[in-house]
N, C-alpha and C positions, 0 to 999 in steps of 0.2 A: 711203357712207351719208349723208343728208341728214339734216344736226343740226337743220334748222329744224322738223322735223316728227317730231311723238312720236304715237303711236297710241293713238288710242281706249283702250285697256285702261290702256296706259301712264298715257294721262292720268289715269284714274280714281282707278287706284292709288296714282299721285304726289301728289293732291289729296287722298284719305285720310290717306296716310303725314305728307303737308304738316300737314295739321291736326292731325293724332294728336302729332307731335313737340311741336306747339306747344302741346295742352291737356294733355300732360306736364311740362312747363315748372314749377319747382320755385316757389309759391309766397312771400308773404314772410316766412311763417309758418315756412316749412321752410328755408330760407334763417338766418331770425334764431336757430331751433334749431340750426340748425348753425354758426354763429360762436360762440353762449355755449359749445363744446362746452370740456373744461378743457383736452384736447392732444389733440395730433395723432392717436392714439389713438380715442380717444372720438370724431374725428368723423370718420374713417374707420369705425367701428361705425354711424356715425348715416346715413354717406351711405350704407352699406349696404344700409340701409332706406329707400333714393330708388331711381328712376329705374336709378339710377347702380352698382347691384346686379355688373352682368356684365360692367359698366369696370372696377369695382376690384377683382373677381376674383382676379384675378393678384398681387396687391399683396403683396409680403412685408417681415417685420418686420424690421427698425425703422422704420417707418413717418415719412416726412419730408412735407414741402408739396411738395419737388420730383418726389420720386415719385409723388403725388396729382396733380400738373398733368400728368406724363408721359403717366397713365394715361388723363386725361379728357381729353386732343388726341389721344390715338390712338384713342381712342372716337370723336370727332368726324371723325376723316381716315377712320376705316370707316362710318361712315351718309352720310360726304358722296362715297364710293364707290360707295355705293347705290344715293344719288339722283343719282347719274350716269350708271348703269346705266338707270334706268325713265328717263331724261331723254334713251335713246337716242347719247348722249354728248356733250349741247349741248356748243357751243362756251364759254358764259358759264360753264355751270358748271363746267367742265374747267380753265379760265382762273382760275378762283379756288384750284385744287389750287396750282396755282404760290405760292401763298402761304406754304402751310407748309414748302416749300424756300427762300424766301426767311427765316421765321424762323430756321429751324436756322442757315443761313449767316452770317445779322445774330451770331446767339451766339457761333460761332465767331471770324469775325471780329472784334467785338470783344475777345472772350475773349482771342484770340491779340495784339492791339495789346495788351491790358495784361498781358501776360507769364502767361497761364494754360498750366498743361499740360493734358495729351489728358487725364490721370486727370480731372482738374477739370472737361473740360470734358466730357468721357464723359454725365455721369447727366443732362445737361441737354438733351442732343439725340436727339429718338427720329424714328428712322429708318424709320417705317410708310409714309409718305405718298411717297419715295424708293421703296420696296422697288414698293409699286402701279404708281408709273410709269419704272421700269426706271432709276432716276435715282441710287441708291444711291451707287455708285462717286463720281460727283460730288463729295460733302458728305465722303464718307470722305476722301478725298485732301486737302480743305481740313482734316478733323478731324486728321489724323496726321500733316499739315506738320509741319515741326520749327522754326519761327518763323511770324511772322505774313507776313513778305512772301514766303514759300513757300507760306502759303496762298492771298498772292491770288492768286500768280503759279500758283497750279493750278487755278483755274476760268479762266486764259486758254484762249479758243477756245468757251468756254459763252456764253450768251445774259447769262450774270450776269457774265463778262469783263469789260467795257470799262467797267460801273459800281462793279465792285468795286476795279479799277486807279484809278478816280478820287477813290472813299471814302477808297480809303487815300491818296494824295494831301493832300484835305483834313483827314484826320485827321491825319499829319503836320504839316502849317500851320497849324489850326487849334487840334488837340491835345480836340476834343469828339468823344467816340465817337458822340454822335447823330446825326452824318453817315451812318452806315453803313445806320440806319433809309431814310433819306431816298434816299439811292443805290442801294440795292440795292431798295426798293421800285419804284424807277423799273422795273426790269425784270418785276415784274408788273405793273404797270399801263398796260405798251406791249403784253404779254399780256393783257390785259384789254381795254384799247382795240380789240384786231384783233378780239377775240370779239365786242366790243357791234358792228365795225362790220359783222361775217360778218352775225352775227343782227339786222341795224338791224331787221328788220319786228316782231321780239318789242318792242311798245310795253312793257308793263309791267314785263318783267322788264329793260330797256334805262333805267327809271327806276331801278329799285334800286339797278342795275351804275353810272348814270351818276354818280348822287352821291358814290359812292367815287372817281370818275375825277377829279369838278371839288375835291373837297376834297385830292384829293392835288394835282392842280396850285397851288390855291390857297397848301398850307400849302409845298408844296416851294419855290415863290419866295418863301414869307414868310420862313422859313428859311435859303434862300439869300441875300436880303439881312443877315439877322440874323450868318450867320456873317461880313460881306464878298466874299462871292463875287464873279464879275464878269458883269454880264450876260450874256455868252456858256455863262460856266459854268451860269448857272442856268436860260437857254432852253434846254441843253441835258436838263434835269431835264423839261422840261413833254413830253407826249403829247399826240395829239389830242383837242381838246376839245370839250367838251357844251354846259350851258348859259353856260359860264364863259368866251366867244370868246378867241380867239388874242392879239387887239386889247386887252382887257379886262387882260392877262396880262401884255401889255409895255410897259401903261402903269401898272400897279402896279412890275412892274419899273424903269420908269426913276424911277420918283418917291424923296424923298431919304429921307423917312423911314416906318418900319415901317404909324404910324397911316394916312398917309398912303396907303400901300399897301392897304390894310387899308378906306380910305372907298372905292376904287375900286369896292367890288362893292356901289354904292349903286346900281348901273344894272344891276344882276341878279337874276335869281330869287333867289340867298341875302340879298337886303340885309337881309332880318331878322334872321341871324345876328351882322350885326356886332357887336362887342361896347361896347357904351355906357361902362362905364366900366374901364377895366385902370390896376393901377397903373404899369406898362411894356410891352415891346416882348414880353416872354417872357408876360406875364402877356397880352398881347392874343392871342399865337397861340395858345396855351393855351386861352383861353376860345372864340378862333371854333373849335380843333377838336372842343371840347366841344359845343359848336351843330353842328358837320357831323355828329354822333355820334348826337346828337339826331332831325335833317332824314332820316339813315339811317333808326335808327329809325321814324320815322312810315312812311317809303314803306316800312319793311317789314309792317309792320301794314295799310298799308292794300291792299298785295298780296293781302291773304287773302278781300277783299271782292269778287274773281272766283277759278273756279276753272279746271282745266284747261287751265294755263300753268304755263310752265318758273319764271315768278315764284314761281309756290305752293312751288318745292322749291327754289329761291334762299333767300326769306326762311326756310325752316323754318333752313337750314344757318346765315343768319348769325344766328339766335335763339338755335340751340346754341350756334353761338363766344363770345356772349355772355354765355353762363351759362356755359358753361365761363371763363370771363376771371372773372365772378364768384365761381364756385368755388375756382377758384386765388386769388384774392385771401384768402378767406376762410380756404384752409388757409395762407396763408404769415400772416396775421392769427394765427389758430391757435396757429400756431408758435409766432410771437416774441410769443405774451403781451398784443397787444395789447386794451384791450375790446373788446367787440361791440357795444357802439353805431358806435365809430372804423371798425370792421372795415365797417358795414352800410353808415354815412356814404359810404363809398369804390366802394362795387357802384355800375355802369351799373342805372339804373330801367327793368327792360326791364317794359312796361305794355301 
């Protein structure tokens, strides 16, 4: 099958559904009704009356946030099913399924460094996006290790192997479970890389895809220096790159310090993300990944200003993950009592 070409109907269809997702898109109106909600309860009733009707379906009582997030990724791993079906089976967007195996394993993974059992870490990893692509087995074997370095040592021989053996490495030495984001991301985004280069002729949708490429190189050596890493460990972190050159990448790496790393992409299309003023090294990556979140954002919106590209059904998926990230936010807000102004303060402004 040639993933570069979607048919006529296909197209049609995709650019309805594309659009249709996204003028379903919950308001901020429905949004802020749903944070005053008084528990977890009440806004499980409310999101009932959303969109989000035939996701929480299933939901049974006692009703928590982490069950409500369960519910609204497996909703989102089936319409991004979907639009990978009418997409003919683009390569980009196939390449981004790899992502929700990459979450479960970051949980477990972590989970198992700080001494969690399989009970604990059971309600927090749902298995949909695995069962779709034959990938199950995988994640279970990491889940029902009986320590953590039987977990990693059971994704040896998978594509997530050789990054998962070096997470834990660093988390040993370093002792910050954030490494595991960072490492195990790497293996979709070398997934991701091969897709944007199968499909380099899709312009558009090769802008969406790109920007997630150069902010994970950017933030993975910012963080790399951040932990101590050593040069070598941390070129081994970067993919092939976008607008963000190879060159660009290894002279933020050799420079001494974070800010300093951090001025280098003054000679790039993100220079306007830099961030002007951080009170430190954490507080500067912080704010450029806020800006790359941003810079996402817009090329997705302005995706929608052609139709009849694999773009239209890229952006609709990453507009859902976004409200669903919102959503979850809102039910673990919810939960623990926090107000709904703090709870609103906190949601990505998808506009």
């Amino acid at each position: 099958m040639n993933t570069n070409k979607v048919s006529m109907p296909n197209k049609i269809f995709g650019t309805v559904l594309a659009h249709s997702l996204r003028g379903k898109m919950l308001s901020k109106t429905e949004l802020q009704t749903l944070a005053e909600s008084r528990d977890i309860d009440e806004l499980v009733t409310r999101m009932k009356n959303t969109v989000y009707l035939d996701a929480l379906a299933k939901l049974t009582k006692p009703y928590t946030a982490e069950k409500v997030e369960s519910a609204l990724r497996e909703h989102l791993v089936n319409q991004h099913a979907k639009i990978v079906n009418i997409a003919n089976g683009s390569a980009i967007l196939s390449a981004y399924f790899v992502k929700y195996i990459t979450w479960n394993l970051k949980i477990i993974l972590k989970g198992k460094a700080m001494g969690r059992t399989y009970e604990e870490l059971l309600p927090k990893v749902n298995l949909r996006a695995e069962e779709l692509v034959g990938r199950r087995d995988l994640v279970v074997k990491a889940l029902v290790a009986k320590d953590f370095d039987e977990a990693v040592n059971s994704l040896a021989g998978s594509e997530f192997g050789e990054d998962a053996r070096k997470a834990a490495q660093a988390y040993k030495e370093k002792g910050d479970v954030r490494v595991f984001d960072t490492f195990l991301d790497h293996a979709f985004y070398k997934s991701l890389d091969r897709a944007v280069v199968f499909e380099s002729k899709l312009q558009d949708t090769n802008k969406v895809a790109g920007v997630d490429v150069d902010s994970y190189n950017v933030l993975a050596v910012l963080r790399g220096k951040f932990w101590g890493l050593s040069a070598n460990e941390v070129n081994d972190l970067i993919v092939t790159t976008g607008k963000v050159s190879r060159d660009v990448l290894q002279r933020m790496i050799n420079t001494e310090k974070i800010q300093e790393a951090i001025g280098e992409l003054a000679g790039t299309a993100y220079k306007e993300l830099i961030p002007r003023s951080a009170a430190n090294d954490i507080d500067a990556i912080m704010q450029l990944e806020v800006a790359f979140e941003k810079e996402s954002l817009k090329r997705i919106m302005n995706s929608f200003r052609t139709v009849f590209t694999v773009a239209n059904l890229l952006a609709s998926i990453k507009l859902m993950a976004f409200e669903i990230r919102n959503l979850a936010a809102i039910a673990a807000g919810v939960e623990q009592k926090i107000p709904s102004d703090k709870i609103l303060a906190s949601l990505v402004r998808v506009e």
